[in-house]
C-alpha positions in Angstrom: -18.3 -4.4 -8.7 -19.0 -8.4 -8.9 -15.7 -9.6 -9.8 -13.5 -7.5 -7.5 -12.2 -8.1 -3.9 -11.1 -6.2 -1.4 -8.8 -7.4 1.1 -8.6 -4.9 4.6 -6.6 -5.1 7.7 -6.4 -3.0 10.0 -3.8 -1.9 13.0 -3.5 0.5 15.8 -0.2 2.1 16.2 1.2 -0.1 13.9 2.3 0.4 10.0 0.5 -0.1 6.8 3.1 -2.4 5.6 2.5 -4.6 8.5 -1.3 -5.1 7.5 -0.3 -6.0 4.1 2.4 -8.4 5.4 -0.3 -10.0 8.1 -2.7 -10.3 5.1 -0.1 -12.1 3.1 1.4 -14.2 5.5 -2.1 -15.4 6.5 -2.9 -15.9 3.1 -6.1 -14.1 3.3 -6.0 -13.1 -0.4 -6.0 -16.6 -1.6 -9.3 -17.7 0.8 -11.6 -15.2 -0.4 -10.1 -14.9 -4.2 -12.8 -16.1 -6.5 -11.9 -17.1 -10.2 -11.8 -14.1 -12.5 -12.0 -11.6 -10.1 -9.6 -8.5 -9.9 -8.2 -8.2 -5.9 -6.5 -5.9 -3.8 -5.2 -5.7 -0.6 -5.6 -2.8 1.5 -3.2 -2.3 4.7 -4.5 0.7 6.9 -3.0 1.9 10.1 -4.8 4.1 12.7 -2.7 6.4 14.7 -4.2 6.4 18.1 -2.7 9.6 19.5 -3.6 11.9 16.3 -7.2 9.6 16.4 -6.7 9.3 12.6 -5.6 7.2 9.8 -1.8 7.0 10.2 -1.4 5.6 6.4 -2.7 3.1 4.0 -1.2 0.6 1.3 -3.0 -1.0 -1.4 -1.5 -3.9 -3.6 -3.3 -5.4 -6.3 -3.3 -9.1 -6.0 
């Protein structure tokens, strides 16, 4: 997939909706963006106690 980007953040204990707002406070999507490329952001939140993936966000960018 050439033109596409994927954007991940990651947290412990911590929601999916806070990865996505970290990403786009931080303005990571707008570093790595290349011209004519398709991105999305991906939030994803490991629950420490279950040792799992709590839940994950995606937003297209």
């Amino acid at each position: 997939m050439p033109k596409a980007v994927f954007i991940f953040e990651f947290k412990i204990n911590k929601t999916a909706e806070e990865a996505i707002a970290q990403i786009k406070s931080l303005q990571y999507h707008l570093r790595f963006a290349q011209k004519d490329s398709n991105g999305t952001i991906i939030g994803v939140s490991f629950d420490i106690e279950n040792r799992c993936v709590g839940d994950w966000k995606t937003e297209l960018v």
